[in-house]
N, C-alpha and C positions, 0 to 999 in steps of 0.2 A: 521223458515223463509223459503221461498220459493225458491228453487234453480233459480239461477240467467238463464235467460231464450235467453242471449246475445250469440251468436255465436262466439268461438274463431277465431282471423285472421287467415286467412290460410297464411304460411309462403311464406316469399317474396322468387320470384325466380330471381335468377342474368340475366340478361339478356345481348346479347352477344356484346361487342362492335362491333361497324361499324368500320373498315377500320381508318378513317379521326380521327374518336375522339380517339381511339386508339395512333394513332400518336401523337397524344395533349397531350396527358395523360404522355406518357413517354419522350416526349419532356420536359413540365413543370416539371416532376420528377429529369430528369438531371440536369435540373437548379438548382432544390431544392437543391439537393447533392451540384451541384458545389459552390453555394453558403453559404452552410453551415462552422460552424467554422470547426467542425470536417474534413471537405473534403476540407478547404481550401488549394489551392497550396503554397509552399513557395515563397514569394515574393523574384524580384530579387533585387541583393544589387545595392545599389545607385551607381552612375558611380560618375569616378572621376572629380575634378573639373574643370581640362581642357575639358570635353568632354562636360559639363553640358551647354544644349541650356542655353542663357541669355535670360530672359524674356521681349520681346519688347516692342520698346518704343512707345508709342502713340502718333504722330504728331501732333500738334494743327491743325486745318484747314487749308489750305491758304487762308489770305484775300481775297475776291474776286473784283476785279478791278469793276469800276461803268463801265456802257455798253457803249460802242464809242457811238459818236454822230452821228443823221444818215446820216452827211454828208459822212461817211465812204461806205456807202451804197447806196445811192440816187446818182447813176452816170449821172441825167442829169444837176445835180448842179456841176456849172461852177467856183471855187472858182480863186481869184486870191489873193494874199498879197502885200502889200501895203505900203512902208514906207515915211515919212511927213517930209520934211527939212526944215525950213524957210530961210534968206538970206543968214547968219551966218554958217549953212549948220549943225546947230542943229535940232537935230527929235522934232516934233511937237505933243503935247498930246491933250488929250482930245477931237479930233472932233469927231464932232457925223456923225451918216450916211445920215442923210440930207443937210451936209457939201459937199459932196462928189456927185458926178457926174460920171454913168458907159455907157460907148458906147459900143454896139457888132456892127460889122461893123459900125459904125459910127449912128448905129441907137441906142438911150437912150432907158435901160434898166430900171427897177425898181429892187433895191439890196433886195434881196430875204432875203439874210441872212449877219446878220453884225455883226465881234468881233472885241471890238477893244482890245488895245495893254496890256493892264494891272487893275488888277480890285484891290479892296480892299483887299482880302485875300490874296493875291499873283502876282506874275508876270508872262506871258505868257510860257509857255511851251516851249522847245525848244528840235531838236535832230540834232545835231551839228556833223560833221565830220572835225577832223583837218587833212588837208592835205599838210606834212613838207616839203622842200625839203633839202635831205639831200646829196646833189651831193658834191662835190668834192670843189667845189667853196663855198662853207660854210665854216666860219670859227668857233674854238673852242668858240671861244669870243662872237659869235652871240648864236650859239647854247645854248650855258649857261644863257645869256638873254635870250635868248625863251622858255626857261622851266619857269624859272621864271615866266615868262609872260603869259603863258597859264596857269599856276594853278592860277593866279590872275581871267585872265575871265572865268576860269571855273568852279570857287568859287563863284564870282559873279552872274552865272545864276544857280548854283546847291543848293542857300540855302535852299529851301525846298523839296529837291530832284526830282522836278518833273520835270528835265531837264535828259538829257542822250546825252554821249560822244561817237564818236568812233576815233580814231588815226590811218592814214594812212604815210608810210612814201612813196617817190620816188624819184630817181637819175635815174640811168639805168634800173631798175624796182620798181613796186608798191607793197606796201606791207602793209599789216592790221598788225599792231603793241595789236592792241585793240578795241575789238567789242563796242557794245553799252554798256554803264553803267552810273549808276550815282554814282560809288563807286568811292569817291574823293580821296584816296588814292592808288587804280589802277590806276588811272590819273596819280598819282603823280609819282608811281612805274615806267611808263610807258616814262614820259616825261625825269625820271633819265635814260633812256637805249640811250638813242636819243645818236647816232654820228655819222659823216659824212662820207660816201662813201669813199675810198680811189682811187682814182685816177678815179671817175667819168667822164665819156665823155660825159654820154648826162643824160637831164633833161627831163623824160617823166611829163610834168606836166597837160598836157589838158587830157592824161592817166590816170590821179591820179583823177583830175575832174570826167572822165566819170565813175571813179571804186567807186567812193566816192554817186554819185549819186544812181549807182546801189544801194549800198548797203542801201541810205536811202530807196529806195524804197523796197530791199525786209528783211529787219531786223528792222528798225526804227518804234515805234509806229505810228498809225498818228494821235491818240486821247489820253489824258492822263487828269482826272480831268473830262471830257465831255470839255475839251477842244482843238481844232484844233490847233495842235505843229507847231511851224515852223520850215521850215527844211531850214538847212543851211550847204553850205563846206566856212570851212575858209583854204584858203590857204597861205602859207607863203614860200615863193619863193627871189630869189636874182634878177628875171623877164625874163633870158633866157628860155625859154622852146625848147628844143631839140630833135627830135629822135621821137618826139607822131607819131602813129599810128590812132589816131581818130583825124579826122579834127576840129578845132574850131566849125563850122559850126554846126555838128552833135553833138558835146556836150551838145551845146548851146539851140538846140530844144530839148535832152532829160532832159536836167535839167529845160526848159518849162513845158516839158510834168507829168516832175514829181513834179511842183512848187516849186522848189529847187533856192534858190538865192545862188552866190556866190561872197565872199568876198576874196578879196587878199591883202595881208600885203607884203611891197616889202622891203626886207632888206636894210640896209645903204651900204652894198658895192655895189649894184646899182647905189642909189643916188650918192657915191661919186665919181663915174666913168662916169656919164653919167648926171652931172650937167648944166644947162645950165648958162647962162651970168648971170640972174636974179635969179640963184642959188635955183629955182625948177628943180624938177627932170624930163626927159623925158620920155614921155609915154612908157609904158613896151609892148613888144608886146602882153601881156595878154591886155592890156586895148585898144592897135589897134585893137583886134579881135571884142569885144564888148562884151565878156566872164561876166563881173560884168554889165555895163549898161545895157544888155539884159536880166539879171535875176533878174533884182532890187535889187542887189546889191553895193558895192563901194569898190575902192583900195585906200589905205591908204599906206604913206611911213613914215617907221621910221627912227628913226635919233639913236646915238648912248646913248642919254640920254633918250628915251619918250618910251621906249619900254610897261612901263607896265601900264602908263597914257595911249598910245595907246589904246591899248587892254582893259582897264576898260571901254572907250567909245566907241569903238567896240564892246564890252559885251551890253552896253546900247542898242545901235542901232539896234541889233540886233532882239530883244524883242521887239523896239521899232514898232511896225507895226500893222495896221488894217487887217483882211479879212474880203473881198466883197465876197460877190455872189449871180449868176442871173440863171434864167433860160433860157435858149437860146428859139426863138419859136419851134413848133414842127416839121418843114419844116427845120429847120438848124441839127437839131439831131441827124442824121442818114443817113445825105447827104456825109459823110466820105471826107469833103470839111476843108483845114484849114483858121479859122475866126478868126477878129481884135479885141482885148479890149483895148478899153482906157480910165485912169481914168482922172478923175478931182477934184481939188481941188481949196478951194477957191485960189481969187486973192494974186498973191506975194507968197505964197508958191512950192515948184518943189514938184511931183511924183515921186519917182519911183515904177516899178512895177515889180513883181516874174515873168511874162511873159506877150508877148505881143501878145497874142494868145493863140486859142485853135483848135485842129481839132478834128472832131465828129465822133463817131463811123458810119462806113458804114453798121449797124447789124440793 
């Protein structure tokens, strides 16, 4: 055979690393090592049980609330609320918005927007402020009907929870006993601490009003469901108010301005000290001020037996109401001037209304 006539390779020459792969080289070798069983380090011992992190818990989501309505937002919508008595001086259901009749300055508006009081799934939303008084002139006896009586109406508008409480007390000063909630049981917790001032002098109660309003305005929702809450303070008073530092006057326009109605429930030791011949009671100076007729709302007197029949019709009435709203023209909006609403209803029926007025932004 013929000698194979193929050139042997000439042997390979190592060639020098660069710098960089160098690097690489022995970086990835340390790895190798450290990684290996032989080179593994000894693991440290497990720590004791007290030191040992607990494994966290994972929070479900929070529900997330359906979006306000964009009355919340649309500041040239003029809303007002509205509650329907017939003679009897019972609330009136079911009218529609073509029932109804709205004036700005006396000039007929067309109701932009209309809810009224209660639909099938539920009843109206509500964010309620109770405002006690617990002066000196309170007795044990009332008090303990009054607890009574308010978890009756706040049972009443919390059965689907989409209502919320808050509890203000005042004598000589005002004080939040309890923010906003619809936990019926802090109600309850709340309404057991109630006792009276000891040797109380004075009754800030138009105080208790303007502090009560604040707080609807800056805690209270004002949409819940996509529906517009009513906002209300119910106070419960003996009917002296004493000692306020905010005048009737200026309550009266801020609980306007914030569409805030207020109701007052006037205790029997009122009535029985200031009975008249025909043995009704006389006017509280809360009802000379115009404190309830001015915000569309009403004062009720109890008697030593009707405390919680009260209050369950007061629960009613409450809920019981329509919201209108209009748009003002575009010449009123921004003239920073205050202007007149007045509603109407059919014949034989009274109005009342959350304010009788609106003034406009001067922006």
């Amino acid at each position: 055979m013929f000698p194979s006539t193929r050139r042997p390779k000439p042997p390979r020459v190592a060639r020098p690393l660069h710098a960089p792969a160098l690097f690489c080289c022995l970086l990835l070798g340390a790895f190798a090592l450290t990684a290996s069983p032989c080179f593994a380090q000894e693991s440290a011992p497990p720590l004791p049980p007290e030191q040992q992190q607990r494994p966290r818990r994972v929070l479900p989501p929070e529900p997330q609330e359906e979006p306000d309505e964009v009355l919340k937002i649309d500041t040239d919508l003029v809303t007002v609320d509205v509650t329907v008595t017939d003679a009897a001086g019972e609330p009136v259901k079911n009218l529609r918005a073509e029932d109804f009749k709205l004036y700005d300055d006396e000039a007929e508006r067309a109701i932009a927007f209309y809810n009224v009081e209660k639909r099938a799934n539920g009843q109206r939303p509500a964010a309620i402020v109770f405002a006690l008084d617990v002066s000196g002139s309170m007795t044990a006896e009332e008090i303990e009907r009054l607890q009574r009586a308010m978890n009756v109406f706040a049972k009443r508008l919390s059965a689907d929870r989409s209502s919320v409480f808050a509890v203000m007390t005042f004598g000589m000063n005002v004080k939040t006993l309890q923010g906003f909630t619809a936990d019926q049981q802090k109600l309850e917790r709340t309404f057991a601490r109630l006792s009276a001032e000891p040797n109380g002098l004075s009754t800030h109660t138009y105080d208790a009003v303007d502090d009560a309003v604040r707080l609807l305005v800056r805690q209270a929702p004002r949409t819940r469901g996509r529906r517009l809450m009513k906002r209300a303070v119910i106070v419960v008073t003996d009917g002296f108010p004493v000692g306020d530092t905010v005048a009737p006057k200026t309550v009266i326009e801020r609980a306007n301005a914030a569409d805030v109605s207020v109701y007052t429930v006037v205790l029997p030791s009122f009535s029985r000290m200031l009975a008249s011949a025909e043995r009704q009671p006389l006017p509280t100076p809360l009802d000379v001020s115009g404190l309830t007729e001015k915000t569309g709302g009403t004062s009720v007197y109890a008697t030593d037996r009707d405390f919680e029949p009260l209050f369950r019709a007061l629960a009613e009435e409450v809920t019981s109401s329509y919201v209108l709203a209009f748009y003002p023209p575009e010449e009123k909006r921004r003239d920073g001037r205050f202007h007149t609403i007045r509603v109407e209803a059919p014949r034989g029926l009274t109005v009342r209304q959350s304010r009788t007025g609106y003034k406009s932004s001067d922006k």
